[in-house]
VOBA-1610 file (N, C-alpha, C; in pm, whole numbers, padded with zeros to 5 digits, always signed):
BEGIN
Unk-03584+00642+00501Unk-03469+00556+00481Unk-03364+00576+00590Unk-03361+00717+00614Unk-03228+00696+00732Unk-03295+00630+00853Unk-03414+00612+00910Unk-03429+00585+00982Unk-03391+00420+01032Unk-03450+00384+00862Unk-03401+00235+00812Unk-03251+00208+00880Unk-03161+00279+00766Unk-03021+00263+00796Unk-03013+00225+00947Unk-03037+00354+01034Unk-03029+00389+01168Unk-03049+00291+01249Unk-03128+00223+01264Unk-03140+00096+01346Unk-03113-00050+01289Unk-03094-00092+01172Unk-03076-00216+01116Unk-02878-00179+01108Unk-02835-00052+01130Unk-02708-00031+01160Unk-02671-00089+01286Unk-02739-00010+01393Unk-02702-00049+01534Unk-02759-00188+01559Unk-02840-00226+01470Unk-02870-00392+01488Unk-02728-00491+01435Unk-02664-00417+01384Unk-02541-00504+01261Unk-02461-00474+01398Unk-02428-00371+01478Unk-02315-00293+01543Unk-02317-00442+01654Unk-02448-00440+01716Unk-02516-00505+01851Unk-02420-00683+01841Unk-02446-00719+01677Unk-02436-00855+01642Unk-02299-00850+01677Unk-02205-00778+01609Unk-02072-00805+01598Unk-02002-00795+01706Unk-02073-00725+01863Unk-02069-00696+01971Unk-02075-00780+02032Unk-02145-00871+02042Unk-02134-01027+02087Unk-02006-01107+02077Unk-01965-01074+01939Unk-01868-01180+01915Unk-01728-01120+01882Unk-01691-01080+01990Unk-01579-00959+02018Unk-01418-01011+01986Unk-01400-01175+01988Unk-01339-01218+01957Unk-01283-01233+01785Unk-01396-01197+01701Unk-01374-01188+01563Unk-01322-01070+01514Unk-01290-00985+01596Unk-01235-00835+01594Unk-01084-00838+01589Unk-01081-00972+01668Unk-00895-00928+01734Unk-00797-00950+01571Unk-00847-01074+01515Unk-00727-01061+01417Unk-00726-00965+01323Unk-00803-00886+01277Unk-00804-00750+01206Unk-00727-00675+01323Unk-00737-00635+01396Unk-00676-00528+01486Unk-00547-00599+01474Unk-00527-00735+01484Unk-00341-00768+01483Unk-00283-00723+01411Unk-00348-00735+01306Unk-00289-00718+01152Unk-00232-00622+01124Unk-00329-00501+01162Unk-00281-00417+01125Unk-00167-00333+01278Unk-00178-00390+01385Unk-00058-00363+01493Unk+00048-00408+01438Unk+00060-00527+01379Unk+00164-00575+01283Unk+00227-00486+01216Unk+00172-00446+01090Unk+00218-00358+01012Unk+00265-00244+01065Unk+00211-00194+01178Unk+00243-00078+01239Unk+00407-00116+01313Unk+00404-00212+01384Unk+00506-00250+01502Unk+00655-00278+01377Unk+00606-00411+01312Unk+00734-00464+01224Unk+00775-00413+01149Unk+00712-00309+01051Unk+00757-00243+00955Unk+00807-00111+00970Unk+00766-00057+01067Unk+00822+00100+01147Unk+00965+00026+01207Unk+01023-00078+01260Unk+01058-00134+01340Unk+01214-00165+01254Unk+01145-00234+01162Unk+01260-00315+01058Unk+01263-00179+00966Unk+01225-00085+00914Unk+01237-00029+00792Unk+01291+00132+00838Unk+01260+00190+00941Unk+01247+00275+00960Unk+01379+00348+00904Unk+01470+00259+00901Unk+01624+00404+00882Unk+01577+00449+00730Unk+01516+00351+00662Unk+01509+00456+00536Unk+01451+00603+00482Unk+01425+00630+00600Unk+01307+00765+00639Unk+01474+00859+00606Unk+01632+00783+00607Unk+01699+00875+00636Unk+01752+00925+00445Unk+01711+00849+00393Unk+01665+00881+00274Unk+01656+01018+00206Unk+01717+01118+00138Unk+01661+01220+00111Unk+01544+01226+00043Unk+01491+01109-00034Unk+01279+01087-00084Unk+01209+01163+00045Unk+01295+01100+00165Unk+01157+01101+00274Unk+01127+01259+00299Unk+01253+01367+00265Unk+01205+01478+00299Unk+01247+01523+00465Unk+01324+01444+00514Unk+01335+01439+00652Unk+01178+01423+00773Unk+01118+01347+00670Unk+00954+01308+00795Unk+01001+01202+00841Unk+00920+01137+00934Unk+00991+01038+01009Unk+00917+00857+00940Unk+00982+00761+00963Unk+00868+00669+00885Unk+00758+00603+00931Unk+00726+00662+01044Unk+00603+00610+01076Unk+00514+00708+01066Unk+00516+00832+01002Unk+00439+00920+00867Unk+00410+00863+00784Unk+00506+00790+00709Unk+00469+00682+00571Unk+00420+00551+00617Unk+00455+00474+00709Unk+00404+00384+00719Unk+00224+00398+00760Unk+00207+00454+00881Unk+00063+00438+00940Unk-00030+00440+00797Unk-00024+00480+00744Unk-00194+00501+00656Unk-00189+00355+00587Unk-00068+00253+00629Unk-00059+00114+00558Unk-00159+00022+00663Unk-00097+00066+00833Unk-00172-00004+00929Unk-00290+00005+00906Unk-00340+00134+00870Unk-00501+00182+00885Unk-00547+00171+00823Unk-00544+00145+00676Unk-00629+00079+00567Unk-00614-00060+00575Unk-00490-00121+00555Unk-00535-00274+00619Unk-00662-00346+00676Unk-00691-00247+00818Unk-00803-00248+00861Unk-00958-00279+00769Unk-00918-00226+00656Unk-01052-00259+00605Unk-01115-00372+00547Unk-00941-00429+00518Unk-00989-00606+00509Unk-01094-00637+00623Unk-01039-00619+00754Unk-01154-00692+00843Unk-01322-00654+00854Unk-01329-00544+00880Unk-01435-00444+00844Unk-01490-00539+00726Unk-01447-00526+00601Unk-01531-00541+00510Unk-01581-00705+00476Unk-01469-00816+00511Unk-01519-00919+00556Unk-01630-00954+00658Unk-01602-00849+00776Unk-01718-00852+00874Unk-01845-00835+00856Unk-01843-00688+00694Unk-02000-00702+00704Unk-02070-00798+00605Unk-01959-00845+00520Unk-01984-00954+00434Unk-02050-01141+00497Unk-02039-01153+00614Unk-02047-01257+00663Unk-02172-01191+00740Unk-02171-01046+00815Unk-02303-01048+00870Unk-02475-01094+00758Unk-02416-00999+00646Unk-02517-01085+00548Unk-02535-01189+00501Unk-02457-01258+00516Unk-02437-01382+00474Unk-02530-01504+00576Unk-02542-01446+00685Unk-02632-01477+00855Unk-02727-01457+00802Unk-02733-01336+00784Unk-02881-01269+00762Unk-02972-01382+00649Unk-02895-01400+00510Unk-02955-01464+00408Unk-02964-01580+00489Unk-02881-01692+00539Unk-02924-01824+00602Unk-02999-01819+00714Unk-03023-01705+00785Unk-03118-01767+00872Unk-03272-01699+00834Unk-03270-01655+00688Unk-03392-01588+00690Unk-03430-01432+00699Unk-03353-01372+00789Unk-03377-01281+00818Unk-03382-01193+00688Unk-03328-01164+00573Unk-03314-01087+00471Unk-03450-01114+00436Unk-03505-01222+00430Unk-03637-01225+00312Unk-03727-01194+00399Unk-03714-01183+00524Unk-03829-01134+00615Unk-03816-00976+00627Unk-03689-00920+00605Unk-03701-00805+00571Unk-03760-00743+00448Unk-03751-00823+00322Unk-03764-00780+00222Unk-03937-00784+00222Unk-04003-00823+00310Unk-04163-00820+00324Unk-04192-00709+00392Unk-04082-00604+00431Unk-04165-00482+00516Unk-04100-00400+00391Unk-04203-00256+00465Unk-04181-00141+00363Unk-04002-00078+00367Unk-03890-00143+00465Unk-03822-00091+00464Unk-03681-00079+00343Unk-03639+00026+00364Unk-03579+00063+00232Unk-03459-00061+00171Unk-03466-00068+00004Unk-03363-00185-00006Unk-03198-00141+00029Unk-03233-00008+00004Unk-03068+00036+00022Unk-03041+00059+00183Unk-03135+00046+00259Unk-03068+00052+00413Unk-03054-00101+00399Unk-03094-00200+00356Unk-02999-00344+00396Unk-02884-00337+00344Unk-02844-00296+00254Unk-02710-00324+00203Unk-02639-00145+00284Unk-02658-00102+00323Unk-02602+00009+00366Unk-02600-00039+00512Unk-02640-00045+00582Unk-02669-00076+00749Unk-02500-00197+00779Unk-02501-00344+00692Unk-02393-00397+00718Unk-02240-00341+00709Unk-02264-00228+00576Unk-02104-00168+00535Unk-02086-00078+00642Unk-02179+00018+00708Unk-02150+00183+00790Unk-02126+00088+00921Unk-02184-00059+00944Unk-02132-00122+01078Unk-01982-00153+01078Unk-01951-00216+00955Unk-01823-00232+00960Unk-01733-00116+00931Unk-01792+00048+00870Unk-01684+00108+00881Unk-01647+00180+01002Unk-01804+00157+01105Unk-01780+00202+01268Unk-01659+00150+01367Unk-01643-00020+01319Unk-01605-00098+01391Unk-01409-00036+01315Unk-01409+00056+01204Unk-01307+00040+01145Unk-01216+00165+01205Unk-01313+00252+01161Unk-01255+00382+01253Unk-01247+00388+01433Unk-01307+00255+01436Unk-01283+00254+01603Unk-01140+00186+01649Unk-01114+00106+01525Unk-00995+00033+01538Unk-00869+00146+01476Unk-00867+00207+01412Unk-00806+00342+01358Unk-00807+00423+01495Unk-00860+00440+01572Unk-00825+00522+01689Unk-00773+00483+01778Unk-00726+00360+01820Unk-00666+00313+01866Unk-00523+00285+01785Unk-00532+00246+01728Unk-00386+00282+01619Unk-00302+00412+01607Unk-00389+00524+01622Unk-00293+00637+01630Unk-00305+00655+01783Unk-00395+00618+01846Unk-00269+00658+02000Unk-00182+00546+02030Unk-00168+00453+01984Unk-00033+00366+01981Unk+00082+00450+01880Unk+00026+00489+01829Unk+00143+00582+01698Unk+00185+00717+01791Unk+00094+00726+01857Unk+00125+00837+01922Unk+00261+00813+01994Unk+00210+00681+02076Unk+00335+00653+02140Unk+00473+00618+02090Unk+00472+00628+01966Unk+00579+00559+01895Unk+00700+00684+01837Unk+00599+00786+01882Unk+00669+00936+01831Unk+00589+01040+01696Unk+00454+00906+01681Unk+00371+01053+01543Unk+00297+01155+01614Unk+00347+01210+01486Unk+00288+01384+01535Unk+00187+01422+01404Unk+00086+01464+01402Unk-00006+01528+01260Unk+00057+01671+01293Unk+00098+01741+01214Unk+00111+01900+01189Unk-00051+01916+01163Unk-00103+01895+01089Unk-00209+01944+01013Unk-00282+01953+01162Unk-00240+01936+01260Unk-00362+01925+01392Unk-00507+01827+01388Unk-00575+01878+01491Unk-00684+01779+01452Unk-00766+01834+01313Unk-00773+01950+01250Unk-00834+01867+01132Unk-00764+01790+01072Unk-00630+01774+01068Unk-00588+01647+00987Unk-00609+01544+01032Unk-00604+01501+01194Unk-00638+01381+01245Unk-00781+01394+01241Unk-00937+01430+01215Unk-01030+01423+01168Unk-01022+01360+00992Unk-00965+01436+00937Unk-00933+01369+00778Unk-00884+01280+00746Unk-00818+01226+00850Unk-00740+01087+00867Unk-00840+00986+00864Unk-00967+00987+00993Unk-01088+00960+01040Unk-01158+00930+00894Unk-01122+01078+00833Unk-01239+01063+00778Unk-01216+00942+00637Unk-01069+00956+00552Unk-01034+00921+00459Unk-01062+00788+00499Unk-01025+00712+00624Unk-01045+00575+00707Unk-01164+00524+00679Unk-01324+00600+00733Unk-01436+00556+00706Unk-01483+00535+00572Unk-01408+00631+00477Unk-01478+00636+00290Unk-01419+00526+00258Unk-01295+00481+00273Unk-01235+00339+00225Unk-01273+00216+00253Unk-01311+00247+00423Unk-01368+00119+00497Unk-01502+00103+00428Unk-01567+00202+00368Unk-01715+00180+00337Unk-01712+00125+00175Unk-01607+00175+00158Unk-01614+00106-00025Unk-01557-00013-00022Unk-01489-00016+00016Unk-01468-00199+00100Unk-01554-00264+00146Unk-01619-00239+00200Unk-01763-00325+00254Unk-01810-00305+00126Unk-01862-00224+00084Unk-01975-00270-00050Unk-01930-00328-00130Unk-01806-00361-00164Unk-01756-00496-00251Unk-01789-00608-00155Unk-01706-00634-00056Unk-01775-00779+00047Unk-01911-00796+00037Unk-02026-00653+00078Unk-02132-00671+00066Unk-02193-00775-00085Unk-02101-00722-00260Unk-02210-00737-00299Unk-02144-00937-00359Unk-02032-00925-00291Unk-01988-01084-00351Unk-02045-01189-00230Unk-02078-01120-00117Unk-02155-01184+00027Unk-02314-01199-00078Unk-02383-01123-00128Unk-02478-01151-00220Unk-02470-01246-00320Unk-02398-01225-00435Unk-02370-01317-00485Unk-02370-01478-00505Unk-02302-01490-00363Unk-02237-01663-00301Unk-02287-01673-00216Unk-02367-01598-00174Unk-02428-01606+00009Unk-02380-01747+00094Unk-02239-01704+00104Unk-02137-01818+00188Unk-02056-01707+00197Unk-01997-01724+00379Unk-01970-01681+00439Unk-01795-01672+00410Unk-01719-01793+00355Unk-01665-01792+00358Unk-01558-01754+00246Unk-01643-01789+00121Unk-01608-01716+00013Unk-01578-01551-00021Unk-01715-01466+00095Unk-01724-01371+00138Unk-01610-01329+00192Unk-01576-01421+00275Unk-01395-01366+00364Unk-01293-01354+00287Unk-01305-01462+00209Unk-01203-01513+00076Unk-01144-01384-00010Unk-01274-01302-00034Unk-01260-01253-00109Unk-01194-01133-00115Unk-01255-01076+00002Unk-01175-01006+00047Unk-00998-00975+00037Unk-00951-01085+00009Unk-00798-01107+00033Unk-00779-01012-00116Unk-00818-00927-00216Unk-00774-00885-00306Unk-00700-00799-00273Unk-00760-00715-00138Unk-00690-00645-00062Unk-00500-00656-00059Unk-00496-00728-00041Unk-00317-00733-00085Unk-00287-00725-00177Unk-00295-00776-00301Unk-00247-00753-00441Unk-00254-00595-00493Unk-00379-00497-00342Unk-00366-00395-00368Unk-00271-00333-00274Unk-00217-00417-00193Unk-00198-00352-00034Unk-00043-00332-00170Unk+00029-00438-00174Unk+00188-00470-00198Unk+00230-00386-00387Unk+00129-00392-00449Unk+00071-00314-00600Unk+00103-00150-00558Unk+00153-00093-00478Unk+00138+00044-00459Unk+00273+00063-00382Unk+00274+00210-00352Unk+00389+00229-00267Unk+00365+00240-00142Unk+00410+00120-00138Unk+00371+00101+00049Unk+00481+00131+00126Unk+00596+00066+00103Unk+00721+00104+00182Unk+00830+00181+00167Unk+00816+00245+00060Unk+00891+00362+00026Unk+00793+00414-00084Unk+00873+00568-00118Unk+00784+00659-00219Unk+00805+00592-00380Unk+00729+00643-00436Unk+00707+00609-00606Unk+00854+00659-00659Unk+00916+00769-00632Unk+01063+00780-00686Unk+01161+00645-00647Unk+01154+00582-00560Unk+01232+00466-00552Unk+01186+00378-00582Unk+01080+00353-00611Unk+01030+00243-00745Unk+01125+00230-00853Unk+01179+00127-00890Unk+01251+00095-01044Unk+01217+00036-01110Unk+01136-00096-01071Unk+01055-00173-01183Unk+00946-00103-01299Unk+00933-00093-01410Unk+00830-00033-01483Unk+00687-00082-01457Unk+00719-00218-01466Unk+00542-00259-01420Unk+00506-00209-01340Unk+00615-00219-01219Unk+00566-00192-01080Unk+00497-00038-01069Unk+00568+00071-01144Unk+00531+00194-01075Unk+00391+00192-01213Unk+00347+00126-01308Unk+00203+00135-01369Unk+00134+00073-01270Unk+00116-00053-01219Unk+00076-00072-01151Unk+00009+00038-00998Unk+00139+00101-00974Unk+00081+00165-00826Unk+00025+00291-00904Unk+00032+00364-01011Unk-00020+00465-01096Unk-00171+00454-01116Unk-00229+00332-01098Unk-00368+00303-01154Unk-00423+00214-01053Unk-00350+00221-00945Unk-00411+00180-00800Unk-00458+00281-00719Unk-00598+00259-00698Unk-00671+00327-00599Unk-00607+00347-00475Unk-00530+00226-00408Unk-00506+00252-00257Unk-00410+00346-00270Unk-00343+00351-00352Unk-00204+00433-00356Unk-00250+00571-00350Unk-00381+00641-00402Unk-00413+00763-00383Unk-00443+00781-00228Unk-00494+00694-00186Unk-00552+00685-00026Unk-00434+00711+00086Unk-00341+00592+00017Unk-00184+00646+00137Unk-00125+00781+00132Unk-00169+00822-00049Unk-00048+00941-00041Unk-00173+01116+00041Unk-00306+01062+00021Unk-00361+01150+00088Unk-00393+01161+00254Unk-00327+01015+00304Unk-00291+01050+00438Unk-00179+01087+00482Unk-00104+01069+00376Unk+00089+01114+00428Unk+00071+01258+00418Unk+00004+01324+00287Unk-00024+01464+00293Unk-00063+01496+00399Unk-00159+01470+00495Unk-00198+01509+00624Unk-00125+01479+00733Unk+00005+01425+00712Unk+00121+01391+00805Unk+00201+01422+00803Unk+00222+01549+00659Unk+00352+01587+00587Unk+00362+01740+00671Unk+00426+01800+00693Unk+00459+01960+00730Unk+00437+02020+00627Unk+00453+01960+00504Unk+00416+02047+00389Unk+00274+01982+00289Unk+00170+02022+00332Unk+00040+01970+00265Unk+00075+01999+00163Unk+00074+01841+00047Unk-00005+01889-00086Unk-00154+01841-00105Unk-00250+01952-00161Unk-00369+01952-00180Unk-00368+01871-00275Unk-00295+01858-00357Unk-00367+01788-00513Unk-00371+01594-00455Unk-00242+01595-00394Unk-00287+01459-00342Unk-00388+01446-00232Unk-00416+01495-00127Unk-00575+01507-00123Unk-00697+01473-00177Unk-00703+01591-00280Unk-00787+01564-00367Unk-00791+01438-00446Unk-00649+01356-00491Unk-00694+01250-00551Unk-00720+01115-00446Unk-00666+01156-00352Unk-00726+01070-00217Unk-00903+01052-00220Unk-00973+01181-00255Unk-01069+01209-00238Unk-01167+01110-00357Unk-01084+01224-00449Unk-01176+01148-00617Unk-01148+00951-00604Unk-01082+00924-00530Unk-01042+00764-00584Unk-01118+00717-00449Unk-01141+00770-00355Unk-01302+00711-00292Unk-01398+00701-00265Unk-01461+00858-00372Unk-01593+00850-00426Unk-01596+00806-00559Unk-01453+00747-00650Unk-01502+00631-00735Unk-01547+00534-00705Unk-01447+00493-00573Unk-01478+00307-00540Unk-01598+00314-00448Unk-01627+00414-00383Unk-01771+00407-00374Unk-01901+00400-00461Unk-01892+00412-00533Unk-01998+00499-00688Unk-02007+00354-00700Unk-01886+00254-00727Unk-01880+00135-00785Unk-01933+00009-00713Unk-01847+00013-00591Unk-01905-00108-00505Unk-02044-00066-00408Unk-02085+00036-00410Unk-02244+00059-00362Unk-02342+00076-00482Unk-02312+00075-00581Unk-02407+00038-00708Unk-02393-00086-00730Unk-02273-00196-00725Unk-02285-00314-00714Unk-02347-00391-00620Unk-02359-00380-00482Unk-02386-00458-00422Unk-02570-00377-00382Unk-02598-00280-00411Unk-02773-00262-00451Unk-02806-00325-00566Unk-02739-00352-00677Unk-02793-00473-00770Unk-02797-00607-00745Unk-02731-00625-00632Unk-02687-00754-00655Unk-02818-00780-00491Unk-02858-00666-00418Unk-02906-00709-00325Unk-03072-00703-00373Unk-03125-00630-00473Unk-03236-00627-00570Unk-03238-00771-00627Unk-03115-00818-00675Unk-03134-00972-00754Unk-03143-01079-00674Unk-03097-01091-00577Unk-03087-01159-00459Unk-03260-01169-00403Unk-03296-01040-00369Unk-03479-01056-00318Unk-03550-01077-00451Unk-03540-01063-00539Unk-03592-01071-00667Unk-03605-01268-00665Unk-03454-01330-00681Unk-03460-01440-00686Unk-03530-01547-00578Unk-03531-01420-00456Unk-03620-01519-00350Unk-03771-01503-00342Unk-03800-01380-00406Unk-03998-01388-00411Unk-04019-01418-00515
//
């Protein structure tokens, strides 16, 4: 099977390589978030919440998950190719594994994600961020980047199954905000006042993800947010890569 993965990966990598232009508005997006919101927001870092960190500590882990909208649209539409021109059911006639098709499109788009994440922090670099945690924190940064980008793709992956249209596939993607703006994105959970609002970011996944990259940006690591950084993206993994292997089993099922 890895071998599977291994090349029907760099076959997904090769495709999206061609069309280099479908890259740029994910990368805006999230330069956006990075540029306007560090830009316009930043005095509130003077805040005693912030702890005296600076706000483009709190902001970046907003730029860099963003990112996974594109990523995960990307690998959602590569399958979506694949099913219209055939290629899936011609795969599904060799011995190769079912879970490297649905795995090969998500690890392309979370390559293409963390590649766009590295470029984001040496622009952050320039902007004045610093990781204390050193490079293993900027590795954990990396790393928290790729587990999100990949559970993101396996939702695109398994609604790209589903609708096998490309565009619905993109569509769908957009839930991504209701999670992006649902959490504490621009200031901490103590300056939350609405009640909905702070249940809401309490039982949002992304919100564990930001606060376990600010931990790795903070001078003072807390582990426990970490850890729930951790546990909340080997849930949404568990979930959207068991979904979209059912849905890619029902899919060849419905075509032989």
């Amino acid at each position: 099977m890895a071998t599977d993965v291994w090349h029907l990966t760099l076959r997904a990598l090769r495709v999206s390589v061609r069309v280099p232009w479908a890259l740029i508005p994910n990368f805006a997006i999230s330069l956006f978030f990075l540029l306007v919101y560090n830009g316009g927001l930043s005095g509130i870092a003077a805040l005693p919440q912030f702890a005296g960190s600076h706000y483009i500590d709190f902001i970046l882990p907003v730029a860099v998950v963003s990112g996974a909208v594109g990523g995960a649209g990307g690998a959602g539409q590569a399958l979506v190719r694949d099913i219209e021109t055939g290629y899936l059911t011609k795969m599904a006639l060799t011995p190769v594994s079912r879970l490297a098709l649905v795995l090969a499109p998500m690890l392309a788009g979370m390559v293409q994600l963390v590649a766009q994440t590295l470029v984001i922090l040496l622009v952050s670099f320039t902007m004045g961020l610093t990781i204390p945690t050193g490079i293993g924190g900027f590795l954990a940064i990396l790393a928290f980047t790729a587990g999100w980008g990949l559970a993101f793709s396996g939702y695109a992956v398994a609604i790209a199954l589903k609708t096998r249209n490309g565009q619905a596939s993109q569509a769908a993607t957009f839930i991504f905000f209701p999670l992006l703006f649902l959490s504490d994105t621009f200031v901490p959970m103590s300056l939350i006042r609405a009640h909905w609002m702070r249940i809401a970011v309490h039982i949002n996944p992304t919100t564990y993800v930001f606060n376990a990259m600010r931990a790795l940006l903070s001078r003072s690591v807390s582990m426990p947010a970490i850890w729930h950084g951790i546990i909340a993206i080997l849930a949404a993994l568990a979930v959207t890569l068991t979904w979209a292997l059912l849905s890619t089993r029902k899919s060849l099922a419905a075509r032989g």
